[in-house]
C-alpha positions in Angstrom: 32.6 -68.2 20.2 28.6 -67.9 19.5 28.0 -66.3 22.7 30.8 -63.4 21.9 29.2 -63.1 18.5 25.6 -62.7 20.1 27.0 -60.4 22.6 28.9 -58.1 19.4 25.6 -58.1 17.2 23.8 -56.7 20.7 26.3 -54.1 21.1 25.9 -52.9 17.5 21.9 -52.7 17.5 21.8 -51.1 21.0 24.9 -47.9 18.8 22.1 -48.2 16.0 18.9 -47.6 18.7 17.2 -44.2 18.7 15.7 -42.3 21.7 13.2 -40.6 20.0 10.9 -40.7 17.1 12.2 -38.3 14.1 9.4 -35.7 12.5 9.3 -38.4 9.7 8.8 -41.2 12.4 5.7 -39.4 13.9 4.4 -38.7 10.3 4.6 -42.6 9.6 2.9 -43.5 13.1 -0.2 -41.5 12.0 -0.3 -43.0 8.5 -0.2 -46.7 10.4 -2.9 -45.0 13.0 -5.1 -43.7 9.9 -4.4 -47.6 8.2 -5.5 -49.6 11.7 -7.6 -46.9 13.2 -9.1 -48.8 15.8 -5.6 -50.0 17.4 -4.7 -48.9 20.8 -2.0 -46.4 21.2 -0.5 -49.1 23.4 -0.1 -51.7 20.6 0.8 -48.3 18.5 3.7 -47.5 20.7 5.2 -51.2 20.4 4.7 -51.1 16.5 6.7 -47.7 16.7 9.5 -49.4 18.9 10.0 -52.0 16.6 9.6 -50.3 13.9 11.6 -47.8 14.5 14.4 -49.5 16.6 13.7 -47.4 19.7 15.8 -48.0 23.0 12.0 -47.7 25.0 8.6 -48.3 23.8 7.3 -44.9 23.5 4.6 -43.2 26.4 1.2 -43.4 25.7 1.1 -39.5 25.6 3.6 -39.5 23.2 1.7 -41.7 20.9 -1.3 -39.3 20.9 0.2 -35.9 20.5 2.1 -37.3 17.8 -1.3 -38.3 16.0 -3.3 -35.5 17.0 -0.6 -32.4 15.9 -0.1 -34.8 12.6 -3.9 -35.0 12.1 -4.3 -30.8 12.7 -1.3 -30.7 10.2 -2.9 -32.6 7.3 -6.4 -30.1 7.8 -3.9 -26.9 7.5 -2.8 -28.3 4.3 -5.7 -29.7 3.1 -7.6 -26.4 3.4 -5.2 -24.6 2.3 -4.8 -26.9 -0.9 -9.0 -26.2 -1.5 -8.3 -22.4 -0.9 -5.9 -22.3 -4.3 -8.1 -24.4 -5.9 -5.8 -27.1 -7.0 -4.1 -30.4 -6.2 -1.6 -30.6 -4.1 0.8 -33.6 -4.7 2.6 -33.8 -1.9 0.9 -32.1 0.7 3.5 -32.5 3.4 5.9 -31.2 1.5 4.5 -28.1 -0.5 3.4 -27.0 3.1 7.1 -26.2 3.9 7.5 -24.4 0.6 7.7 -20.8 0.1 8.8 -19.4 -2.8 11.2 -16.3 -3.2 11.8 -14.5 -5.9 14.9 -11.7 -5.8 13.3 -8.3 -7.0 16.3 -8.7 -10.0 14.6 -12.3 -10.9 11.6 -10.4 -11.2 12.2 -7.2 -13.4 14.1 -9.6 -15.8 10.9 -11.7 -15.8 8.4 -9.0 -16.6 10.9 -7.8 -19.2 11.0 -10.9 -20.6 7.0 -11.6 -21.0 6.0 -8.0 -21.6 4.4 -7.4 -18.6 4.4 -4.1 -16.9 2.8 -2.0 -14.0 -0.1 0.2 -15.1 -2.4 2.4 -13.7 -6.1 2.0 -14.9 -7.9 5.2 -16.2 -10.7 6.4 -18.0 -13.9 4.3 -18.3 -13.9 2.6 -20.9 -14.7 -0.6 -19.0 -17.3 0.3 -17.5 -19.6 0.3 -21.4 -20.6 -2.9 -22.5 -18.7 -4.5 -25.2 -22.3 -4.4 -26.8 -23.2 -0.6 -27.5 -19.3 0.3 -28.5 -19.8 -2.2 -31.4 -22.9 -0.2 -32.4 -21.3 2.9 -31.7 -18.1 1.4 -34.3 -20.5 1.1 -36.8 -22.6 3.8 -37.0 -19.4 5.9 -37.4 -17.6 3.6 -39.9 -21.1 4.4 -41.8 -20.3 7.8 -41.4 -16.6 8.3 -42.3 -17.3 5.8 -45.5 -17.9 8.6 -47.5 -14.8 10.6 -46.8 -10.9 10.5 -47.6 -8.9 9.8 -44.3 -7.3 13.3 -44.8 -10.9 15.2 -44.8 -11.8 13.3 -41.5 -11.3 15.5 -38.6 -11.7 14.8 -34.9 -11.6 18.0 -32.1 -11.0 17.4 -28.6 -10.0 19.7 -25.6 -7.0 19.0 -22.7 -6.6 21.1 -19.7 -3.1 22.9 -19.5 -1.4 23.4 -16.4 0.9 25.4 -17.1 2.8 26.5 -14.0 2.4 22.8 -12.3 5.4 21.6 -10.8 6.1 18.2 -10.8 5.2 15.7 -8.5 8.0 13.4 -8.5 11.9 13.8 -8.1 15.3 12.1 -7.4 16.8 12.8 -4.2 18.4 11.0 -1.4 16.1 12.4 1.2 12.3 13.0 1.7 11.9 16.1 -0.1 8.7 18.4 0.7 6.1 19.5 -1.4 5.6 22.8 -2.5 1.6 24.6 -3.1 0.5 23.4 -6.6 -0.4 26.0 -8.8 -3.8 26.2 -10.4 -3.4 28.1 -13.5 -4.5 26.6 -16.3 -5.9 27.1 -20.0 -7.7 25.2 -21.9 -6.3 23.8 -25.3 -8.7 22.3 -28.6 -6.6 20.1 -30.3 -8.2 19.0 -34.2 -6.2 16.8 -36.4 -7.2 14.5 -39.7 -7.5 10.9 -39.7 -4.1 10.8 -41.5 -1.9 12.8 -39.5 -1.4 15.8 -42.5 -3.0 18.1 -41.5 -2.7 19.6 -37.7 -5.0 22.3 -37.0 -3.5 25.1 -34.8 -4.6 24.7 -31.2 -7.3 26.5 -30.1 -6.7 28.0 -26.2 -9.8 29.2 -24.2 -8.6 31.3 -21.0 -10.4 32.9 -18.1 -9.4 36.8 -19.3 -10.5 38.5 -22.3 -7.4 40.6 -22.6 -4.4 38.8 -20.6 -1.7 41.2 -19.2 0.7 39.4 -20.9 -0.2 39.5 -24.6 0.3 44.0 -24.0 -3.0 44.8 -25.5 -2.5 42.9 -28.5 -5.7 40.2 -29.5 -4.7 36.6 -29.6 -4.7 36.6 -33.4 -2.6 39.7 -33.4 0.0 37.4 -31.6 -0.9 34.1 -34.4 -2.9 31.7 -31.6 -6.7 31.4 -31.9 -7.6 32.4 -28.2 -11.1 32.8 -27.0 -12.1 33.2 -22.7 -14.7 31.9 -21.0 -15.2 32.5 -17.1 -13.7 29.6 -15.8 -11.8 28.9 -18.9 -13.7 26.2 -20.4 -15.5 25.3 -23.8 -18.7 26.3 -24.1 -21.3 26.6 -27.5 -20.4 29.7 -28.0 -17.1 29.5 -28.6 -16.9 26.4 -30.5 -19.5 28.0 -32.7 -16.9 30.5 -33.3 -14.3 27.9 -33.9 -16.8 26.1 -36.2 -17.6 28.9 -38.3 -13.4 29.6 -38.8 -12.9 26.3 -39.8 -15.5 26.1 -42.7 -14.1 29.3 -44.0 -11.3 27.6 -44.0 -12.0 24.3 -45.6 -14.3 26.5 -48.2 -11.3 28.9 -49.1 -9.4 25.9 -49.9 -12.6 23.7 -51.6 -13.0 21.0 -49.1 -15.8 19.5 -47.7 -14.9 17.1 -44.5 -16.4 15.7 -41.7 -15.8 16.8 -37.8 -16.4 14.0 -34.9 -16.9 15.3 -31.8 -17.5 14.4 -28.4 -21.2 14.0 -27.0 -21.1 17.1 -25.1 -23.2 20.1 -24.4 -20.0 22.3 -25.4 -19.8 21.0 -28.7 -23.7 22.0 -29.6 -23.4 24.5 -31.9 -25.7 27.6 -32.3 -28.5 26.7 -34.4 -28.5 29.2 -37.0 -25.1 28.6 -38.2 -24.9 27.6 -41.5 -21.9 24.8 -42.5 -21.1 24.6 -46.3 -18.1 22.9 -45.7 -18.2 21.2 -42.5 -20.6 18.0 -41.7 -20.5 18.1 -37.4 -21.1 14.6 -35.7 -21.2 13.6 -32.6 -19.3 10.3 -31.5 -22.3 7.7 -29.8 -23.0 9.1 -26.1 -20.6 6.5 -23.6 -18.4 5.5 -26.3 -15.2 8.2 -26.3 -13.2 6.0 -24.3 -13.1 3.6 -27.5 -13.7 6.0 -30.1 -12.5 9.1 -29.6 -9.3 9.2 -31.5 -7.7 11.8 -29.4 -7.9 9.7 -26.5 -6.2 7.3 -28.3 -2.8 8.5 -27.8 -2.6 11.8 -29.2 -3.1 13.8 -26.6 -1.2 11.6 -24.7 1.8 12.4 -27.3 1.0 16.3 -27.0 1.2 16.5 -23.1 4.5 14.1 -23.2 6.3 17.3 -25.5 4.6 19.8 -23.7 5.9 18.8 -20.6 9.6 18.1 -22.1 9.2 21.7 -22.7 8.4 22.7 -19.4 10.9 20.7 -17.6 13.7 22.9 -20.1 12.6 25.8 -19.6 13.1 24.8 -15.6 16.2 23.8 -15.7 17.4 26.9 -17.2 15.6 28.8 -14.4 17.7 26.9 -11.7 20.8 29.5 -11.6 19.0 32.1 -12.0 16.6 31.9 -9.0 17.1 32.6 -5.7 18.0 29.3 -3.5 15.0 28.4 -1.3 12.5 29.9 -4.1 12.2 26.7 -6.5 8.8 26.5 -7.0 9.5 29.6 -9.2 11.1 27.8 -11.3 7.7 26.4 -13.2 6.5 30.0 -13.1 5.5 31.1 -16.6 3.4 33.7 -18.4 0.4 32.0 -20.2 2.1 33.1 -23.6 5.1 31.5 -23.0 2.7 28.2 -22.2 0.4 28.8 -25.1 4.0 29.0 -27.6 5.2 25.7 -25.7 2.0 23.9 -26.3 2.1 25.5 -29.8 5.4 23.9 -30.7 4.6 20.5 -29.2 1.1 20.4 -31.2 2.9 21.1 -34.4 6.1 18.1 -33.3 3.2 15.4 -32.7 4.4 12.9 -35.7 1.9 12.0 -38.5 2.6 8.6 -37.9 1.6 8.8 -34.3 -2.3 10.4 -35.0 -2.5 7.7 -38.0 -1.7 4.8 -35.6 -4.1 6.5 -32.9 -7.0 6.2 -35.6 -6.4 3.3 -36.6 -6.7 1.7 -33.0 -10.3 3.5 -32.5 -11.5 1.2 -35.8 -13.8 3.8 -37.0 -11.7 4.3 -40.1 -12.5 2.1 -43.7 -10.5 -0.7 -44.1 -7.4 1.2 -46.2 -7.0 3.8 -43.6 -7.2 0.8 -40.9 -4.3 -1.0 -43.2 -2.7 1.9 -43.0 -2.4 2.4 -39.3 -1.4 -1.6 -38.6 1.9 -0.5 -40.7 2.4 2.3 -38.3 1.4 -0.3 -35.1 5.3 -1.6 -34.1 6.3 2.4 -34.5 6.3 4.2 -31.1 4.1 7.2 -30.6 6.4 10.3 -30.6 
């Protein structure tokens, strides 16, 4: 009776013997060979057979590349756990982890914490934190003494006016067409307060454009001046200047005009200003000053190009197939009435809130603009 018993127990441990050491077997043979480092892979390979209820003791070879591909292992992860510069826990482990996120997972994520993608632009950190806090407040010393509604700012935008698009929604690759290069130059000068919107000032290359039939800019209401390549220059906001304090005189104002610090905006020397104090904001601080930078141009070009995509797509059945880039083709009256009509849509709420995130304002006006902060720029 004992010897069948001896001879059933052998049976079952010889079904319960393995052939081969697992992956976790090997891992807990080099933790033993790291504990008794000095043991001979012999005396190893009898631990492992025991220990591990082998059928054979394991080869000798078997033994080492077992405890050299776990030793090159732990380095990988070791190094790797240095590289991101934090502890790993389970080393072993976190090595065979790679985490995937579905592109769904994601969106919802970013939606979720408010982060977005966003191009960088301008250069506004390239000035140190140091001089646009100087720059703050010598311009807060200056606008102290004014209402927000006599505060003025003047800034200038190119306008391409017959630029197609650069983007579209199709199912195939879709070819690009020769960008046009016409363009005009608009002034755009608003009050801190958003109530008063000065009409654009455009600046082309022609004195007398085809398309206003011999009539002067004025003739046709916009305030049009040309310069050879159609920029700004002294001359012509000297011109603009002196308009503008007529202006403010006819109607018994005196206000302040911040401008950018730009050879343009020099005006000529003997032009006298009753009614119109010109300042120029502190040189390498418009990125974080200038209040049309802000956002309000920004707002401007958004309506402007509304306008242009409409007018478009009311060109699309009346041009010949295979001719679409004349759909964007306009005269540069049509362009100056567009920009027009956007200037005079931009909402007062949106120029307050763009002052008021410059900081250049007293602390009323500042108030002011927080209120309009969780309002979207229109």
């Amino acid at each position: 009776m004992f010897s069948q018993n001896l001879i059933l127990t052998h049976c079952i441990n010889l079904g319960e013997m393995k052939l081969r050491m697992s992956l976790e077997d090997k891992h807990e043979l080099y933790q033993e060979h790291l504990r008794r480092p000095h043991t001979h892979y012999s005396e190893l390979a009898n631990w492992a057979k025991i220990t591990f209820n082998l059928s054979t003791t394991p080869a000798k070879s078997t033994i080492c590349n077992a405890i050299k591909r776990n030793h090159t292992k732990s380095q990988r992860v070791d190094a790797k756990a240095r590289t991101m510069d934090r502890n790993v826990a389970l080393a072993q482990v976190e090595a065979k982890i790679r985490i995937k996120f579905a592109k769904g997972w994601l969106y919802k994520f970013q939606r979720k914490h408010g982060f977005r993608s966003m191009i960088q632009h301008g250069e506004a950190a390239s000035v140190p934190p140091e001089q646009v806090q100087e720059g703050r407040k010598k311009v807060l010393h200056e606008t102290s003494g004014y209402n927000s509604s006599d505060i003025y700012n003047m800034d200038e935008t190119a306008f391409f006016f017959c630029l197609s698009p650069h983007r579209s929604i199709t199912r195939n690759r879709l070819p690009g067409t020769k960008k046009s290069k016409k363009r005009i130059t608009v002034a755009l000068t608003t009050n801190a307060d958003g109530s008063d919107l000065v009409d654009p000032l455009f600046v082309g290359s022609a004195k007398q454009p085809r398309c206003f039939g011999g009539l002067s800019g004025r003739d046709l209401g916009f305030e049009y001046q040309a310069s050879k390549k159609a920029w700004m220059n002294g001359q012509i906001f000297s011109t603009y200047l002196s308009d503008l304090n007529e202006r403010m005189a006819t109607a018994n104002r005196k206000v302040l005009l911040l401008v950018d610090n730009a050879p343009s905006y020099k005006a000529d020397d003997d032009l006298h200003l009753s009614n119109v104090e010109l300042k120029m904001l502190p040189k390498n601080t418009t990125a974080h000053l200038h209040p049309q930078d802000a956002g309000i141009i920004a707002s401007f070009k958004a309506k402007v190009k509304q306008l242009q995509l409409q007018h478009a797509l009311e060109q699309i059945n009346s041009v010949m197939t295979g001719r679409q880039d004349k759909f964007y083709e306009v005269s540069m009256l049509e362009a100056m009435e567009w920009a027009r009509d956007a200037w005079r849509s931009v909402a007062q709420t949106t120029v307050a809130n763009c002052w008021a995130r410059t900081r250049i304002l007293d602390c009323d006006l500042a108030a002011f603009g927080q209120r309009m902060g969780d309002l979207h720029i229109e």
